[in-house]
N, C-alpha and C positions, 0 to 999 in steps of 0.2 A: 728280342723278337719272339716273343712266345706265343703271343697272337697269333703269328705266321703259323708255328709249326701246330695250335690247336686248329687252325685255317685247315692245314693240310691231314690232320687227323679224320678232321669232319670232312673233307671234301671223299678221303679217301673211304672212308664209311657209308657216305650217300652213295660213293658210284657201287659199291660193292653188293649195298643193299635193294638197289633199285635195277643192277645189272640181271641180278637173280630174281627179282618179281617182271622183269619184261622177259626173263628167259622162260619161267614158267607161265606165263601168259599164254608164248608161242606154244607151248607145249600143251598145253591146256586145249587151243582150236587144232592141233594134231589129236591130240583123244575125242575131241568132236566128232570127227572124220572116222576116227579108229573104233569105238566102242558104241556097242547098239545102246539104246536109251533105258535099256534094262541093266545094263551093267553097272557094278557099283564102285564103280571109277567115273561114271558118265557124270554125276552129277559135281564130281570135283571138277572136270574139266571143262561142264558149264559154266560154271563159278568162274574160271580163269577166262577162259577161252571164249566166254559169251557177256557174261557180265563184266570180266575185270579187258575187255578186248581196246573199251575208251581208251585205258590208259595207255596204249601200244605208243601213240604217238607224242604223247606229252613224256612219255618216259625217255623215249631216244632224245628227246630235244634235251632233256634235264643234264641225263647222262653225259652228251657232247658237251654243254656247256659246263658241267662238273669237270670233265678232263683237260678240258683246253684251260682253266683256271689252276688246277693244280699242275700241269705241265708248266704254268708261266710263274707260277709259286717257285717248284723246284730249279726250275733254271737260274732263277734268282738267287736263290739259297743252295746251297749244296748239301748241307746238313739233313732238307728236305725229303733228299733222295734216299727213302730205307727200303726195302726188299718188299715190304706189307705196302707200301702204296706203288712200287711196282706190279703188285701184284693186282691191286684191284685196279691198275691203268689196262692192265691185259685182259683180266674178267670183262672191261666197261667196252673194251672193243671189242671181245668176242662177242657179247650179245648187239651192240651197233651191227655187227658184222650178218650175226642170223637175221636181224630184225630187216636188215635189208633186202636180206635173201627172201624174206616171206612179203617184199613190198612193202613194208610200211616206209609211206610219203607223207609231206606236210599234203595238208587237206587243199586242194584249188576250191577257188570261189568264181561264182560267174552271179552276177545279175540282171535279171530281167521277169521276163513275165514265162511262167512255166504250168504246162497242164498236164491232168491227170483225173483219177480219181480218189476225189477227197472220202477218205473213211473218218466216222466222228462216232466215240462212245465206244470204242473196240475194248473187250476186259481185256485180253492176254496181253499188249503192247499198250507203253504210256512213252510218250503222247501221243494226241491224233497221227494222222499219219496221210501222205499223198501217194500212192502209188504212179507211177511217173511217168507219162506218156513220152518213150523213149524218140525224140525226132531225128532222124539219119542225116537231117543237112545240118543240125548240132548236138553231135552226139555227145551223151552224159562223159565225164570224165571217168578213164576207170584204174582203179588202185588193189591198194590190199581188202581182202576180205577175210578173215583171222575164223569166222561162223559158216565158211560157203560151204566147209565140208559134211558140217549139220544138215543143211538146208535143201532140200530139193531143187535139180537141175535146172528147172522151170521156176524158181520161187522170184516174186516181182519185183522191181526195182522200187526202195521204199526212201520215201524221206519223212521225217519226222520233223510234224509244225511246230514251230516254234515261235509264238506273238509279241508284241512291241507290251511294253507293262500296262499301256491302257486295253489292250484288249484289240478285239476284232476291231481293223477299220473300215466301216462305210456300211455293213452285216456283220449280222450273225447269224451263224448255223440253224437255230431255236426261227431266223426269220424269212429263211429259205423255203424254196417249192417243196411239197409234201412229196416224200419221197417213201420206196418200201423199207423195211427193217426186220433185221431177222429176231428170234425168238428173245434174244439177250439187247435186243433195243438198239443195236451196232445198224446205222445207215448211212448209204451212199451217196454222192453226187457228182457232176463231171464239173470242174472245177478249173476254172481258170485265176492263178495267182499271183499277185507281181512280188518279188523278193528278192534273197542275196540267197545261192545255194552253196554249199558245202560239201567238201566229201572226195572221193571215199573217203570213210572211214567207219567209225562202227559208232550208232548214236539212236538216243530211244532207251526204254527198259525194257528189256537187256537190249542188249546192244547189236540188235540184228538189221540194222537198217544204215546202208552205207549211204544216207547222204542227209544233211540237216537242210532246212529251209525257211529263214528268217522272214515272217512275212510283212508284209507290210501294206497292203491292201487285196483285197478280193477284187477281181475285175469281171468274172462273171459267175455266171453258177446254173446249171440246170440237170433237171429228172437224168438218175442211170438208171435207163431201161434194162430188161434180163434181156442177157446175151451183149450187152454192150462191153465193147472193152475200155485200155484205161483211156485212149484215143479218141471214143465216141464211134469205135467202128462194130458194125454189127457183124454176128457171128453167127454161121446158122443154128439150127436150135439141134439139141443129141437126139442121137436118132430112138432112144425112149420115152420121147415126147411124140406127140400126135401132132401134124402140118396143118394147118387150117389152111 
């Protein structure tokens, strides 16, 4: 049986090694929170905490299934059972244990038709992106956020487009109403979409936008006027502008 016991060598290694990249992970969107953007810690903990935030939940999944496999290994075998894979069975549930505590859930999906304001061409964030027009008689599902403590109180609910392999169905952005854009060629539209969403979770580059959106066709599309929100609702104008 030497297969078994290299089985449970490796299994014990995965959980140990991935226990401690999802433990630094959380730690990493705790230094988000903790250290201003000048500190030279901050940019480690983007790294982790903003960038490395996708893997929050593909790790816990890994890690339970790593355990409950070597758990059913050593029951089997007795031999299995040495002190070094005890040991990373208790590392693999300490961090299941934190990662909980900070929310991380599998992602819920809902599909249908969902609005907002489509942003196209943005340099800082890839890919496009929908900010979400959050409706109160379905409201967004809500989870972990591993970057909120980066991120301003007020910062919008984002989901990142994600197209079918042929591309836009039925438009394209390039054949949409002529709409304004700012200096960097980044423009708006209010956007109605039919798809599958996703989320929370952390998704986009980096990873600051807690919900993905499969699309699958455009159902409508028109002008975002200034002061429009992501709703289509008007706002009045700051009071350093002049009323006409």
């Amino acid at each position: 049986m030497r297969w078994l016991n290299r089985l449970a060598a490796g299994l014990a290694g995965a959980i140990t090694g991935m226990s401690i990249l999802l433990v630094l992970i959380l730690a990493g969107s705790v230094g988000l929170a903790w250290f201003d953007a000048d500190h030279g810690a901050f940019p480690w903990a983007l790294l982790l905490g903003g960038f490395g935030a996708g893997l929050a939940w593909p790790l816990f999944a890994l890690i339970t299934a790593a355990m409950l496999v070597l758990l059913v290994a050593a029951g089997v075998r007795a031999a299995l059972r040495t002190t070094r894979r005890g040991s990373a069975l208790l590392l693999g549930a300490t961090a299941l244990h934190a990662a909980w505590l900070f929310g991380i859930r599998p992602p819920a999906e809902r599909t249908g038709v969902f609005t907002g304001k489509f942003v196209y061409g943005h340099m800082g964030f890839r890919p496009d992106y929908l900010h979400l027009c959050d409706d109160p008689t379905r409201p967004l599902p809500r989870g972990s956020d591993l970057v909120k403590g980066a991120l301003p109180v007020d910062f919008p609910l984002l989901a990142a487009i994600y197209l079918p392999e042929d591309g836009w169905h039925g438009s394209h952005p390039r054949d949409w109403p002529s709409t304004e854009s700012d200096s960097h060629g980044t423009r708006h539209w209010l956007v109605r979409m039919r798809g599958t969403l996703k989320g929370p979770g952390q998704y986009g580059r980096p990873g600051l936008m807690p919900y993905r959106l499969d699309v699958d066709s455009v159902v409508s599309v028109g002008r975002s006027r200034m002061f429009q929100d992501e709703c289509g609702v008007y706002d009045p104008p700051p009071d350093w502008l002049p009323r006409r």
